[in-house]
Each structure stands twice: as structure tokens, then as C-alpha cells.
VMD Tcl script that draws the C-alpha trace (Angstrom):
set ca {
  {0.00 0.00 0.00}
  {1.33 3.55 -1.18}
  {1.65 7.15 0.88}
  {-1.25 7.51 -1.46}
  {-3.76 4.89 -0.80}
  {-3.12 5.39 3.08}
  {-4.14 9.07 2.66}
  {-7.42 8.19 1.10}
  {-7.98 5.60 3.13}
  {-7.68 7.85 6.43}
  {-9.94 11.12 4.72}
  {-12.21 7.88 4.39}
  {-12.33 7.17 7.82}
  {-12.32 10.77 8.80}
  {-15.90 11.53 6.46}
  {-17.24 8.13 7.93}
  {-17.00 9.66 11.45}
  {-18.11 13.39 10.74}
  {-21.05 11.53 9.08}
  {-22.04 9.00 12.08}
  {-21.57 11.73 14.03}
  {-23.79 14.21 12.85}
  {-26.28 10.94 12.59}
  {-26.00 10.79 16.67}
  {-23.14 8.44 17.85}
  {-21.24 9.79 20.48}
  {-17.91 11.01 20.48}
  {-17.10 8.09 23.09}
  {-19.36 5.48 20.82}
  {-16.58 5.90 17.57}
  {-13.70 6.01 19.92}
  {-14.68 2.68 20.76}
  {-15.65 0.96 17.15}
  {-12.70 3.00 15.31}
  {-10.56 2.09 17.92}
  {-8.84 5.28 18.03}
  {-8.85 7.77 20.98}
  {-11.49 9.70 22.09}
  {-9.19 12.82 21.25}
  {-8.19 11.78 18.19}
  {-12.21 11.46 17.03}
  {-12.54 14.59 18.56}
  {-10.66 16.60 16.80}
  {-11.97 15.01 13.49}
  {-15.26 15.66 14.28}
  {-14.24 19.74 15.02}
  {-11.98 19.90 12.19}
  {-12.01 21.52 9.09}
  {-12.74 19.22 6.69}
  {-16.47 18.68 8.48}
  {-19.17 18.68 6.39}
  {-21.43 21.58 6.46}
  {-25.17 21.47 8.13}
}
mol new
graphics top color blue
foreach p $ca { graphics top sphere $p radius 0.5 }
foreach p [lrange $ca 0 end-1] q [lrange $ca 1 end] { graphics top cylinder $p $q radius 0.2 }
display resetview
């Protein structure tokens, strides 16, 4: 796997949980099934790349 499929792979990730997000999972809720930290999924909820309302 390339730089390049890694990078799409993680904006991937990062859409999946602004989406399930706005949908009504918790912060703590996609910590635990993404497995990353509760900071971490913070901050790509809050960052720029969210979708718009």
C-alpha cells in the first residue's frame, strides 16, 4: 500500500465519522468501534474538513 492509498484511506475514515456523528453516535461510541482515541475522534469531528449542516 502507497503514501497515497493510506491518505485516502484515512480522509475515508475521517468523512465516515463526521457523518455517524452528525447521525447521533457519540464522540465516546466511535472512539470505541474505530478504535482510536477519544481525542483523536474529537478533533476530526471539530476539524475543518467537516461537512457543512
Amino acid at each position: 500500500m502507497t503514501l497515497a492509498h493510506l491518505n485516502v484511506a484515512e480522509a475515508g475514515v475521517d468523512d465516515m465519522i463526521r457523518v455517524a456523528h452528525k447521525s447521533g453516535a457519540s464522540i465516546r461510541q466511535l472512539a470505541d468501534v474505530s478504535g482510536l482515541g477519544r481525542k483523536t475522534v474529537t478533533a476530526i469531528v471539530t476539524s475543518e474538513g467537516a461537512t457543512p449542516d
